[in-house]
NUMAR-92779 format. One record per residue (C-alpha): x, y, z; residue in one letter; residue number from 1. Coordinates in nm, 4 decimals, m for minus. Example, Ala and Ser with C-alpha at 12.3 -4.5 7.8 and 13.67 -1.06 7.14 Angstrom:
BEGIN
xx,yy,zz,code,pos
1.2300,m0.4500,0.7800,A,1 $
1.3670,m0.1060,0.7140,S,2 $
***
This chain:
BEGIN
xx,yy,zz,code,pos
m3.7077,9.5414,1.2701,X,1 $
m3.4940,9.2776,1.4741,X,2 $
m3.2383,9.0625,1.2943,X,3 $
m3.1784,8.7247,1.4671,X,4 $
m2.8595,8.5133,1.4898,X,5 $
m2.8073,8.1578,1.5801,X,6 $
m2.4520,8.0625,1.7067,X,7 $
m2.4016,7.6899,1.7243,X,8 $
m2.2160,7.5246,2.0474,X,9 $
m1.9044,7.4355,1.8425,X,10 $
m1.9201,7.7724,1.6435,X,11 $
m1.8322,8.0905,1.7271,X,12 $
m1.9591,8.4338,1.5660,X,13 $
m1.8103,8.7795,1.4649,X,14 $
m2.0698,9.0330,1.4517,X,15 $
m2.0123,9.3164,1.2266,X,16 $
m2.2813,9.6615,1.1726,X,17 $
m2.2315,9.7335,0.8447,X,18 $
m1.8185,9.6514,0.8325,X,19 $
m1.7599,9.7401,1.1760,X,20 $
m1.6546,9.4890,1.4155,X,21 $
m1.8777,9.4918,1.6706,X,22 $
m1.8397,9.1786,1.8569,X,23 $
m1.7595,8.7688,1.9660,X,24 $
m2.0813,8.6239,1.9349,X,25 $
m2.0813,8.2926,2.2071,X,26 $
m2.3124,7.9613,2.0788,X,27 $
m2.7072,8.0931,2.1047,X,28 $
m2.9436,8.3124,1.9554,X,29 $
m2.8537,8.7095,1.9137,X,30 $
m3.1302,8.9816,1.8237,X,31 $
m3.0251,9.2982,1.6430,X,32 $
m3.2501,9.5915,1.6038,X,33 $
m3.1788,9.7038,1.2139,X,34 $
m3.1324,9.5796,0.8604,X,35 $
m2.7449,9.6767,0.8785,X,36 $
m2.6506,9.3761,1.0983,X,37 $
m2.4397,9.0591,0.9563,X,38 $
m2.2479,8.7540,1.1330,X,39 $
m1.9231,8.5466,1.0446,X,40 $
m1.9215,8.2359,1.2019,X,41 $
m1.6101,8.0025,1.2260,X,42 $
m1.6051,7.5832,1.3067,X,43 $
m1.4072,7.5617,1.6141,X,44 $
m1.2715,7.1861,1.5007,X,45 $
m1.0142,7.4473,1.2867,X,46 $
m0.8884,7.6530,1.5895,X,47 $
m0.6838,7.8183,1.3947,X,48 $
m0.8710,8.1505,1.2266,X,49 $
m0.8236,8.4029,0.9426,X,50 $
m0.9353,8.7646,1.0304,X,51 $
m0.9715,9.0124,0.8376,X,52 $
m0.7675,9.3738,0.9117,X,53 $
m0.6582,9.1354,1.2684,X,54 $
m0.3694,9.3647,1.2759,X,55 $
m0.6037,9.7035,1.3089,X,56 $
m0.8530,9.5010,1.5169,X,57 $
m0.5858,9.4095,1.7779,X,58 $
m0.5494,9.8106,1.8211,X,59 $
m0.8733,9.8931,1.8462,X,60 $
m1.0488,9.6049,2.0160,X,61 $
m0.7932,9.3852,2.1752,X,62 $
m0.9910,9.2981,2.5136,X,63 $
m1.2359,9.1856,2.3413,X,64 $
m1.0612,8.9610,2.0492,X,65 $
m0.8320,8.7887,2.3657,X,66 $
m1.0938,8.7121,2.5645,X,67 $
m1.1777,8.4492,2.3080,X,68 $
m0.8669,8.4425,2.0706,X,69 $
m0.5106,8.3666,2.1579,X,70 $
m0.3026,8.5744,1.9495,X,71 $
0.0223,8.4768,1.8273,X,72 $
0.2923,8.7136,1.7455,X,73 $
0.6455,8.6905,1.6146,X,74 $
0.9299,8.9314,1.5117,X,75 $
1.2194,8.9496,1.3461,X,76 $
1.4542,8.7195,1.5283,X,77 $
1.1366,8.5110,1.7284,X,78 $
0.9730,8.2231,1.6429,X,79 $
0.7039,7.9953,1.7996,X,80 $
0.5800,7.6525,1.8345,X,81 $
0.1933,7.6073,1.8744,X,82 $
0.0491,7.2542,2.0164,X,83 $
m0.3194,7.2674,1.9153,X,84 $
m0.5102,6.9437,2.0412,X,85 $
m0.2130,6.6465,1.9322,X,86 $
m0.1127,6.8722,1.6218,X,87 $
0.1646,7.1110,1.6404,X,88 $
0.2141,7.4314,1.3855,X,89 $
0.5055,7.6423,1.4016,X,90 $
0.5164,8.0564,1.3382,X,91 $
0.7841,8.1841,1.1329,X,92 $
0.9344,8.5041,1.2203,X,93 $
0.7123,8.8158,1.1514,X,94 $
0.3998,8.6825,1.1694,X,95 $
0.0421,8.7349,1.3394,X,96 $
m0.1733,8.3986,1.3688,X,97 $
m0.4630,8.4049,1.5856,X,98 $
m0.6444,8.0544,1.7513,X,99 $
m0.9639,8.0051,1.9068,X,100 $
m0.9957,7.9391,2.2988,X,101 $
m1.1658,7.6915,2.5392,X,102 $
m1.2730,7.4443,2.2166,X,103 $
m0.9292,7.2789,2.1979,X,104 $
m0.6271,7.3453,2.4325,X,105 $
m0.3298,7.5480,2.3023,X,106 $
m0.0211,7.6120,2.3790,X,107 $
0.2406,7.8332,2.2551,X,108 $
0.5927,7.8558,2.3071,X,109 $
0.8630,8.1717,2.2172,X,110 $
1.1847,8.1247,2.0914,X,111 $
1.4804,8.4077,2.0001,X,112 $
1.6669,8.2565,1.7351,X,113 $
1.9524,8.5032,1.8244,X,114 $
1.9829,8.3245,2.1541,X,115 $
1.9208,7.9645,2.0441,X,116 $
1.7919,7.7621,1.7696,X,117 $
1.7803,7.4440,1.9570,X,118 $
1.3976,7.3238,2.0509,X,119 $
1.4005,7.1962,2.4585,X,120 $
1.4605,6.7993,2.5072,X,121 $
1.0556,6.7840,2.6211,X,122 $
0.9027,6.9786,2.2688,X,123 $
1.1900,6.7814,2.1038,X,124 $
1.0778,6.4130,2.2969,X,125 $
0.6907,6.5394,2.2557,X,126 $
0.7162,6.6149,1.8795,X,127 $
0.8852,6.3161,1.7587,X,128 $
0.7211,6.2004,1.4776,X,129 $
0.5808,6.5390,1.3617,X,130 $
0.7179,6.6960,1.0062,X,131 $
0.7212,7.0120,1.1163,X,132 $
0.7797,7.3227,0.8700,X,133 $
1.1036,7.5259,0.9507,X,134 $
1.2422,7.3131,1.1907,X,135 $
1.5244,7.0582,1.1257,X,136 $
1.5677,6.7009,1.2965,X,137 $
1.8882,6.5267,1.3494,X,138 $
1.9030,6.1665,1.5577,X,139 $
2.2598,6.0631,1.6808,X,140 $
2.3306,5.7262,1.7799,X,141 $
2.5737,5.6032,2.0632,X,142 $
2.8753,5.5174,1.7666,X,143 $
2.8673,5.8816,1.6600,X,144 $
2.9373,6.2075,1.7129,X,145 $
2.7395,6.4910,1.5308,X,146 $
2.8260,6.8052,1.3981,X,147 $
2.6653,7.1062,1.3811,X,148 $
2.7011,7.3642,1.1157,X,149 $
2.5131,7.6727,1.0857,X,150 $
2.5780,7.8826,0.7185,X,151 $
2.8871,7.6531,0.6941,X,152 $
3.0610,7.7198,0.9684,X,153 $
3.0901,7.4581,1.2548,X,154 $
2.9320,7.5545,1.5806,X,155 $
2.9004,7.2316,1.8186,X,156 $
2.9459,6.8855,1.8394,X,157 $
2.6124,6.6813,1.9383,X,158 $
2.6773,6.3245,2.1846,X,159 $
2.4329,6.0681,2.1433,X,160 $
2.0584,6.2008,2.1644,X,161 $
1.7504,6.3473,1.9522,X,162 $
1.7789,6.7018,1.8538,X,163 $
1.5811,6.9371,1.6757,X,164 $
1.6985,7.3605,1.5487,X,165 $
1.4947,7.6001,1.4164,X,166 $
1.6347,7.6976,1.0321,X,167 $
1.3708,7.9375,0.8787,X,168 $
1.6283,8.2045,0.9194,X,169 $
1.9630,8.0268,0.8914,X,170 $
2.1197,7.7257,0.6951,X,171 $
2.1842,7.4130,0.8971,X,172 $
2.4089,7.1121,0.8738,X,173 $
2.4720,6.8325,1.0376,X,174 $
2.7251,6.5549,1.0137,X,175 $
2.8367,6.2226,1.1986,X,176 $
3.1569,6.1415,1.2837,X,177 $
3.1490,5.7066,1.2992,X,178 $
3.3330,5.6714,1.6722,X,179 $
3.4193,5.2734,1.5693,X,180 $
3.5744,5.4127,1.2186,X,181 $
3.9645,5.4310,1.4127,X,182 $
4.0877,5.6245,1.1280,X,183 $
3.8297,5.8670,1.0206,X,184 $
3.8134,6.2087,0.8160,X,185 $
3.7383,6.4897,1.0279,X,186 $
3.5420,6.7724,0.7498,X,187 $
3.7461,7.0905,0.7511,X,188 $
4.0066,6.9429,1.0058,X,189 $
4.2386,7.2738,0.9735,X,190 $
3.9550,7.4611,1.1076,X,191 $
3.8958,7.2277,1.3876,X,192 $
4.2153,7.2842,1.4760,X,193 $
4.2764,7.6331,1.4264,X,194 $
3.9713,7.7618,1.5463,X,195 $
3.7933,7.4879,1.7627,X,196 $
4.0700,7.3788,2.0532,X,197 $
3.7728,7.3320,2.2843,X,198 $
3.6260,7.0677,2.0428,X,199 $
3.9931,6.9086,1.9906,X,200 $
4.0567,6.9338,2.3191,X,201 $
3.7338,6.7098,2.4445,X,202 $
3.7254,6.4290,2.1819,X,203 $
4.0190,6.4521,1.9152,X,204 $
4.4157,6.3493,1.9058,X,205 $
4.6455,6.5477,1.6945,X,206 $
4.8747,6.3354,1.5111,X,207 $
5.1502,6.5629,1.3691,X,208 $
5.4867,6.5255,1.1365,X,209 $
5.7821,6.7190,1.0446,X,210 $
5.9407,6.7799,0.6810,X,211 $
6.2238,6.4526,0.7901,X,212 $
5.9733,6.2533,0.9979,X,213 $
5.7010,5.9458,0.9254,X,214 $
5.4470,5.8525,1.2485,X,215 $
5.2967,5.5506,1.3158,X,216 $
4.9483,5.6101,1.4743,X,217 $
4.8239,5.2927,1.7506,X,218 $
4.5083,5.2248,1.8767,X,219 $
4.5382,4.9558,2.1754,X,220 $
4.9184,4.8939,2.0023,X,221 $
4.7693,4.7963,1.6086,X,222 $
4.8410,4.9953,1.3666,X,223 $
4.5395,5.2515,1.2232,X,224 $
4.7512,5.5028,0.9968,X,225 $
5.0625,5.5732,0.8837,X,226 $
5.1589,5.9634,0.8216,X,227 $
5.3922,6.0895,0.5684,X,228 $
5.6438,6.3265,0.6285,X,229 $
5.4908,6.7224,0.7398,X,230 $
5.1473,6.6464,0.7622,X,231 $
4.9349,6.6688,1.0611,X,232 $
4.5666,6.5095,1.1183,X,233 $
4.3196,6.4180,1.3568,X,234 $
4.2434,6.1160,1.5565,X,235 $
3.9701,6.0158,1.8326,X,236 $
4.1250,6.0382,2.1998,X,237 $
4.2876,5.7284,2.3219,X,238 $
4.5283,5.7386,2.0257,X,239 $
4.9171,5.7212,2.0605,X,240 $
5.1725,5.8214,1.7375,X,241 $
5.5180,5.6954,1.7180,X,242 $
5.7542,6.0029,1.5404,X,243 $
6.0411,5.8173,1.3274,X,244 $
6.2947,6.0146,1.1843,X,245 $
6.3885,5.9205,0.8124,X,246 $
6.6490,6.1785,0.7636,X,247 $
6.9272,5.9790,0.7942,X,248 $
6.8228,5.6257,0.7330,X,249 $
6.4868,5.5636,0.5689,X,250 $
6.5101,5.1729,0.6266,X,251 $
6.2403,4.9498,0.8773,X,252 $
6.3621,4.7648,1.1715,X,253 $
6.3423,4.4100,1.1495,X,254 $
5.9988,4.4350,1.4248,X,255 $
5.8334,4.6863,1.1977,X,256 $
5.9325,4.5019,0.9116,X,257 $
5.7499,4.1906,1.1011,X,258 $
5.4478,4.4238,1.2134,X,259 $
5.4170,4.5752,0.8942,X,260 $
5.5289,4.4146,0.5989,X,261 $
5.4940,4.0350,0.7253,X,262 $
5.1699,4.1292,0.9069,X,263 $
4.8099,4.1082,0.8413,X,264 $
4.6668,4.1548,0.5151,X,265 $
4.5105,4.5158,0.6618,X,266 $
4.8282,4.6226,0.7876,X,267 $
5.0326,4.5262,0.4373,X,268 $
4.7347,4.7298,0.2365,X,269 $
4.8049,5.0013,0.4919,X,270 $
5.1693,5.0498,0.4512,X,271 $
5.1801,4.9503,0.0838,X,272 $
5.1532,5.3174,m0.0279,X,273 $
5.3876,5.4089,0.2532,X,274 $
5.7244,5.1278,0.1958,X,275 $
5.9598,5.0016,m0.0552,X,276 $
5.9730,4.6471,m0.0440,X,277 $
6.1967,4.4087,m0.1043,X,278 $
6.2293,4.0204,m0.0323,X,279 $
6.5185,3.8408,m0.1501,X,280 $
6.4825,3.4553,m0.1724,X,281 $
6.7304,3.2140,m0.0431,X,282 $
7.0074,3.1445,m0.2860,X,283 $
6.9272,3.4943,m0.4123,X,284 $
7.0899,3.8593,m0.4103,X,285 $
6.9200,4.1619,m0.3533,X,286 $
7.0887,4.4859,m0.4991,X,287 $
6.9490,4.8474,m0.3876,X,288 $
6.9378,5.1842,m0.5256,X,289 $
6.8760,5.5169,m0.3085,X,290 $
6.8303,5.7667,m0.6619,X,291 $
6.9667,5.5564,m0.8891,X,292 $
7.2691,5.5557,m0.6935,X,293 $
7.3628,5.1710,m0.6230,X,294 $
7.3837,5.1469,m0.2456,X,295 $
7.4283,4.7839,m0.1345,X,296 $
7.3648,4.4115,m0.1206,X,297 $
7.0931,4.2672,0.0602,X,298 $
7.1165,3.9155,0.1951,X,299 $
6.8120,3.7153,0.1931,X,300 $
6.5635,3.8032,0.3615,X,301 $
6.2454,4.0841,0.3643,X,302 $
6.3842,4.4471,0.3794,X,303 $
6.1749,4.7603,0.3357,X,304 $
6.2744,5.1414,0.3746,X,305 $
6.0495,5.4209,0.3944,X,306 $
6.0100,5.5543,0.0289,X,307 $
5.8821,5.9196,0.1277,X,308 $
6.1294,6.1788,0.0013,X,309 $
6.3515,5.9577,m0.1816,X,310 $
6.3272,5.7016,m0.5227,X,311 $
6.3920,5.3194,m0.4597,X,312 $
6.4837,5.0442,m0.6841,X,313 $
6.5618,4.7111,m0.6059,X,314 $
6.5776,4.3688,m0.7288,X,315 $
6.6780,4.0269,m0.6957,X,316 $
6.9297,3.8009,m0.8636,X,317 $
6.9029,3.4445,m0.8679,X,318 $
7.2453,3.2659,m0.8310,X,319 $
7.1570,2.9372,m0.8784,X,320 $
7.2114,2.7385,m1.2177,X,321 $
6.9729,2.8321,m1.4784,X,322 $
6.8427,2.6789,m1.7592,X,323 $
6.7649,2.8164,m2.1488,X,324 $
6.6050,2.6743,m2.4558,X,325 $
6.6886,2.8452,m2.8002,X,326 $
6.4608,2.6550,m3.0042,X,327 $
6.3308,2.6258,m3.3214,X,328 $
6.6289,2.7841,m3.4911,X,329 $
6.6460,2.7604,m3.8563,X,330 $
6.9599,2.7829,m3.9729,X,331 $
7.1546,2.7406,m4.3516,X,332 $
7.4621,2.4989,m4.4005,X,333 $
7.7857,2.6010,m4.5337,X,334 $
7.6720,2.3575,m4.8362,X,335 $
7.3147,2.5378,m4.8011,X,336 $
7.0937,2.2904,m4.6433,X,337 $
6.8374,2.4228,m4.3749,X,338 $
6.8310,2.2658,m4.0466,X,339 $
6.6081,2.3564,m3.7564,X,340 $
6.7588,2.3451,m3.4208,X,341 $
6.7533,2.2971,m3.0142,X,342 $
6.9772,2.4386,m2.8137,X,343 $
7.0054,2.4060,m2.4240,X,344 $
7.2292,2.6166,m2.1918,X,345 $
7.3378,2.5878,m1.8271,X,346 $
7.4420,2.9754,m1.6493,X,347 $
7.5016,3.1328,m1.3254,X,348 $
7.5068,3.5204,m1.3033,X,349 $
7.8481,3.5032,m1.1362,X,350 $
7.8455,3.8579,m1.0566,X,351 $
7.4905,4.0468,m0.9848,X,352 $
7.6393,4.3514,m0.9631,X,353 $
7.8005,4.3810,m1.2715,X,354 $
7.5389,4.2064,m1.4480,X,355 $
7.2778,4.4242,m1.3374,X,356 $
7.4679,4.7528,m1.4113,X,357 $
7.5859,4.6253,m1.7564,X,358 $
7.2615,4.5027,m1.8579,X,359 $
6.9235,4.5679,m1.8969,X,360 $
6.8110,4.2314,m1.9993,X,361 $
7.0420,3.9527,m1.8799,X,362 $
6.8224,3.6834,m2.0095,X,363 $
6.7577,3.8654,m2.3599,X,364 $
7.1479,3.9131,m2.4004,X,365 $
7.2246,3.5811,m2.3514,X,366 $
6.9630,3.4563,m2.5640,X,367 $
7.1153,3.6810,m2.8979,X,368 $
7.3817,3.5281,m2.7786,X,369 $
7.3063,3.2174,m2.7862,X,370 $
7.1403,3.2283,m3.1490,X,371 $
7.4596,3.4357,m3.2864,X,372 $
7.6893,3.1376,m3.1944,X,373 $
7.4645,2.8531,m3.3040,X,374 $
7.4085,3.0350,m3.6200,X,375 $
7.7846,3.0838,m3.6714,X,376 $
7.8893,2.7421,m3.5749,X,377 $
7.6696,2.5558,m3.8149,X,378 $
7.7267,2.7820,m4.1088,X,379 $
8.0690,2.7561,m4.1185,X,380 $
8.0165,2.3577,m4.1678,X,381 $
7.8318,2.1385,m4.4277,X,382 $
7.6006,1.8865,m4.3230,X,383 $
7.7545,1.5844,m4.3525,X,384 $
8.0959,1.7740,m4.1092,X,385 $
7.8010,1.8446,m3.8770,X,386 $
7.6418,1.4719,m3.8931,X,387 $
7.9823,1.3207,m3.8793,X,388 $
8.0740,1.4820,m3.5325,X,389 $
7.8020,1.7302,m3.3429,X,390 $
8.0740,1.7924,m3.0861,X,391 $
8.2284,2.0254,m3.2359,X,392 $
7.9286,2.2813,m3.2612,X,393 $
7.8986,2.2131,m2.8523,X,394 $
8.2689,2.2564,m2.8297,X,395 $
8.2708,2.6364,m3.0718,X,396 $
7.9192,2.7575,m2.8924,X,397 $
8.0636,2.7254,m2.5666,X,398 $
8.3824,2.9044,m2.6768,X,399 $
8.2114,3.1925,m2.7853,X,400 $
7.9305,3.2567,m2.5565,X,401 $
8.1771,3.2419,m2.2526,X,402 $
8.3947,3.4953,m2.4050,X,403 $
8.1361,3.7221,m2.4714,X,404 $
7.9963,3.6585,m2.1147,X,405 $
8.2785,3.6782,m1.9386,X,406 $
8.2734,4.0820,m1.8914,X,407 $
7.8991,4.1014,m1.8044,X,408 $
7.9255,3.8791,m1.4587,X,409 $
7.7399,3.5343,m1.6611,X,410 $
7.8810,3.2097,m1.6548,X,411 $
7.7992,2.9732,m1.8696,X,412 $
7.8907,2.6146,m1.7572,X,413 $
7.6854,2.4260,m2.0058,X,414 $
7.6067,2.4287,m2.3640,X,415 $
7.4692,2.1044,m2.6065,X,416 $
7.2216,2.1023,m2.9269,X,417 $
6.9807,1.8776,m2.8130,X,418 $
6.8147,1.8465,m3.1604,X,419 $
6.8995,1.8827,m3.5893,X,420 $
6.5911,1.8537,m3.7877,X,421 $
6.6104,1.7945,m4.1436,X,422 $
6.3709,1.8925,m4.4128,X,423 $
6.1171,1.6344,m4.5457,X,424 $
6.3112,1.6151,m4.8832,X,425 $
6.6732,1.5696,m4.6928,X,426 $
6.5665,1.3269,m4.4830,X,427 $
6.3987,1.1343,m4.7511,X,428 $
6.7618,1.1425,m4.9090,X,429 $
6.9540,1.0285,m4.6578,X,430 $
6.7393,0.7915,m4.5750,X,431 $
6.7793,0.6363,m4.9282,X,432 $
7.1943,0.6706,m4.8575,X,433 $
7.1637,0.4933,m4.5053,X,434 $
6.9264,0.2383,m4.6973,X,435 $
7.1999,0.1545,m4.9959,X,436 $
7.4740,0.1569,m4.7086,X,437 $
7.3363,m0.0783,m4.4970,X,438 $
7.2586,m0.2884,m4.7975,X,439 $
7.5626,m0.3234,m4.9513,X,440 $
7.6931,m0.3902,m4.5991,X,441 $
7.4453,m0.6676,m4.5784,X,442 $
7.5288,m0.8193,m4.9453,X,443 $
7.9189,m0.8250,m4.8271,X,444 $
7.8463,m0.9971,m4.5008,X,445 $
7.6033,m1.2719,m4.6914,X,446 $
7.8357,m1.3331,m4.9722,X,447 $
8.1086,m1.3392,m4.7019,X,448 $
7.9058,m1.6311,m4.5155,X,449 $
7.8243,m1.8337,m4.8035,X,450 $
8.2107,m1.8060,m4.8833,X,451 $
8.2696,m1.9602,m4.5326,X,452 $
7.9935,m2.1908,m4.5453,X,453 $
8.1431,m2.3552,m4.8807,X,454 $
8.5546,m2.3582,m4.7210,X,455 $
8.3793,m2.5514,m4.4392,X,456 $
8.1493,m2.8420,m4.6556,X,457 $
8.4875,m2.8804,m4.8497,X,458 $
8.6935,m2.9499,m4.5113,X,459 $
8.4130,m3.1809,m4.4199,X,460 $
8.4318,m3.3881,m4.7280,X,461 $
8.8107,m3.4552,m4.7177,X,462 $
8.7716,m3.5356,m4.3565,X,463 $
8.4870,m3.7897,m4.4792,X,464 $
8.7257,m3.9039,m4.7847,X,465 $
8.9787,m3.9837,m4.5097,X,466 $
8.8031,m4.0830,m4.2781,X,467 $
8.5133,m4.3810,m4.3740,X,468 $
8.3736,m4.3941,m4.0441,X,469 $
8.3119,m4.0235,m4.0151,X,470 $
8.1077,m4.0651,m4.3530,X,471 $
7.9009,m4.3015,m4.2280,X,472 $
7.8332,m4.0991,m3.9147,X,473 $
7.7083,m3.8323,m4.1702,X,474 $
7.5082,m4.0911,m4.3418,X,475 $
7.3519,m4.1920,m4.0053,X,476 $
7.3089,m3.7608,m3.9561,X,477 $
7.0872,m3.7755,m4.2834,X,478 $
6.9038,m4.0505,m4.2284,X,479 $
6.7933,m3.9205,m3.9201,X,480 $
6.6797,m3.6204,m4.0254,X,481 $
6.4545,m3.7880,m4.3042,X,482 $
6.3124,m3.9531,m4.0233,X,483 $
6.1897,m3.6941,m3.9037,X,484 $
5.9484,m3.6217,m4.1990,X,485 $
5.8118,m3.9642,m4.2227,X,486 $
5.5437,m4.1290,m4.0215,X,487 $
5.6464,m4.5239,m4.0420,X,488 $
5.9820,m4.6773,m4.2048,X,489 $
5.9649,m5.0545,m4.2471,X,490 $
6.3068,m5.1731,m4.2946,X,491 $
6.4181,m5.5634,m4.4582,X,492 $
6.7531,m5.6798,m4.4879,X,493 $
6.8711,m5.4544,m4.1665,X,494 $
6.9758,m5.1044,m4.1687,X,495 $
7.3456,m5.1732,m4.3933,X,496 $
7.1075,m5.2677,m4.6936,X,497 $
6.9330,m4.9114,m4.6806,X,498 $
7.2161,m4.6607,m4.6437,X,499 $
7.3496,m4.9009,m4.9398,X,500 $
7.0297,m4.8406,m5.1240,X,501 $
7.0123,m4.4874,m5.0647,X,502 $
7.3830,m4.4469,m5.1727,X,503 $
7.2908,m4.6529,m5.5105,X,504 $
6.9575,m4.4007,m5.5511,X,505 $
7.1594,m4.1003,m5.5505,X,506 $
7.3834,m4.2337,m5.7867,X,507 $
7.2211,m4.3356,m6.0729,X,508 $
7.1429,m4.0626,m6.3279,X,509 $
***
């Protein structure tokens, strides 16, 4: 009894008797004599093929398994990279993988890991694209430089290009390195150092300070980095690093005072964390402490001094005539009345020095000040001493504040209340006096006119009684002024028989 087996053109067959392998069946028709006889058959369009026992089969039947199979192997330390068709598969180490021939082409390249994990620029070019288990991809663009780190430790740097590395067996890492980025941070840049010169040697400047020493690191003469005293750190080539020596004196020179203090807002940023400044305005004085230890006047002008390895203080005193308010002080008469006042005060600080090391808070010492002597001055007094003549609290304010100014470097050169405000109820008061004052002032003054108006009609009438034409000048005075009131006067008899008349009128009873 014949068993028959059809093998399609895109298939191909294993023939096994019983569980034996016997055979590759190619596409067609295959007679076997016996019931014993079966047939495995596998789709080409998935060249790549499971086999059962493949490992035992290779032993005993290899001819015959590569003449249609290409067989795959890896070890240990070996890895491989299959193109099947456009696909690509990759083999990890210690593995057997076995792919159909003739159907679809294959290729298959070998790799020792222990040699080099880096794929060839033409698998790297031809893969592009392809996710491909085990194997790591890492793109660098013309700005950069790359780093390679394999379990941690750096290995290489990587210019501008596409790369890809084998990590199944080993943990890779890659970083960039920005080449426009003129002050960057190197990772690890003791180690680079230390252990890579080759690396520093090709793309790096080492920028490097002693315990007493600040550098100034250029690129095309700006400014990129300022280094404090013993520290070292890495630059790209092209780089150069001025060493200054602050051992002896920490302070700028008036062009790196220009360059880096009155500079560009990237270059003040940049030496902010590095300088002590100090500007001193015109009309101004600048004092300055190394330690707390006053050192010396500074004109005006913009100073600055490096403040690595020491403590700076500095400020600056104005020396021009200043102005303060006390205001709004409420304050009890000797004959207990409360009064608010304004005070106003002219000072120089005479001596910056002095006032500086005497005192903490010039402006809040002379301000107790200030209060203490208005407060003394007008409770010593009563309010109508202090209405009568406001001099005098001027006059015992300014005695007092100068003397107790006069050891702290402050001279006063001005002091005047500018305003007393009275309560509601005293001013209501007073205002009654001023209003029975004035008056009484007024009643004296009227009674004093109508006493002078009546010594002057009685002159006038005995000048009159002497004197009959100057009566009838009066007469003519009068008559004129009735006139005045009265629309139409018809006279008769002439103008002698109405004054005549007029007299007779005021006459009779």
């Amino acid at each position: 009894m014949f068993k028959t087996f059809y093998i399609k053109p895109h298939e191909r067959g294993i023939l096994y008797h019983r569980s034996d392998f016997k055979a590759i069946l190619a596409p067609g028709t295959h007679r076997y004599l016996g019931w014993n006889w079966n047939v495995k058959t596998y789709d080409l369009n998935q060249p790549e093929v499971q086999i059962e026992q493949l490992e035992l089969l290779l032993q005993t039947h290899r001819d015959k398994l590569e003449q249609h199979l290409t067989i795959v192997r890896t070890e240990f330390d070996r890895v491989a990279l299959l193109q099947i068709g456009q696909n690509w598969v990759t083999v990890a180490p210690n593995q057997l993988r076995a792919v159909w021939k003739g159907f679809i082409p294959v290729q298959v390249d070998y790799f020792n890991l222990a040699e080099n994990l880096e794929l060839p620029a033409n698998l790297v070019e031809k893969t592009r694209g392809f996710a491909l288990s085990g194997i790591k991809k890492f793109q660098v663009s013309e700005s950069e430089i790359g780093l390679m780190y394999v379990q941690n430790n750096f290995v290489r740097p990587l210019g501008t290009g596409e790369y890809a590395f084998w990590s199944s067996s080993k943990d890779l890492q890659f970083k960039t390195l920005n080449r426009l980025n003129l002050n960057p941070v190197f990772p690890d840049q003791d180690v680079l150092i230390d252990r890579h010169p080759e690396f520093i040697a090709e793309y790096c400047t080492i920028a490097e300070t002693l315990a007493q020493q600040v550098g100034i690191v250029r690129d095309r003469q700006q400014p990129i980095a300022i280094l404090p005293p013993h520290s070292r750190k890495l630059f790209w080539q092209g780089v150069t690093v001025e060493i200054i020596d602050i051992s002896s004196d920490p302070q700028l020179s008036h062009k790196l005072v220009a360059e880096l203090v009155s500079g560009s807002a990237t270059l003040k940023k940049l030496s902010s964390e590095a300088l002590h400044v100090q500007e001193v305005p015109v009309q101004h004085l600048g004092l300055l402490y190394i330690d707390r230890v006053f050192q010396t006047q500074l004109e005006a002008g913009i100073h600055a001094w490096w403040s690595f390895n020491r403590s700076f203080g500095s400020n600056a005193i104005d020396l021009r005539l200043q102005t303060m308010e006390v205001a709004g002080q409420d304050i009890l008469t000797k004959d207990k009345v409360p009064l608010r006042l304004n005070l106003t005060a002219g000072y120089r600080i005479s001596n910056p020095l002095q006032a500086s090391n005497s005192l903490a808070d010039i402006t809040g010492f002379l301000y107790k000040e200030l209060q203490f002597a208005l407060r003394g001055a007008v409770g010593e007094r009563t309010l109508d001493g202090l209405l009568e003549d406001k001099g005098t609290i001027d006059r015992d304010i300014a005695e007092y504040i100068r003397r107790k100014t006069a050891d702290y470097g402050l001279t006063v050169e001005s002091v005047g209340v500018k305003d007393i405000i009275l309560p509601g109820e005293i001013k209501t008061i007073l205002s009654k006096v001023v209003e029975a004052e004035k008056s009484a002032q007024a009643n004296v003054v009227r009674r004093r006119e109508e006493t002078a108006a009546t010594r002057s009609m009685l002159n006038t009438a005995k000048v009159m009684e002497e004197n009959p034409v100057a009566l009838r000048l009066k007469e003519l005075e009068i008559l004129e002024r009735i006139a005045e009131k009265i629309d139409r006067i018809q006279v008769n008899g002439g103008l002698d028989n109405i004054l005549t008349d007029l007299i007779n009128i005021k006459q009779k009873p």
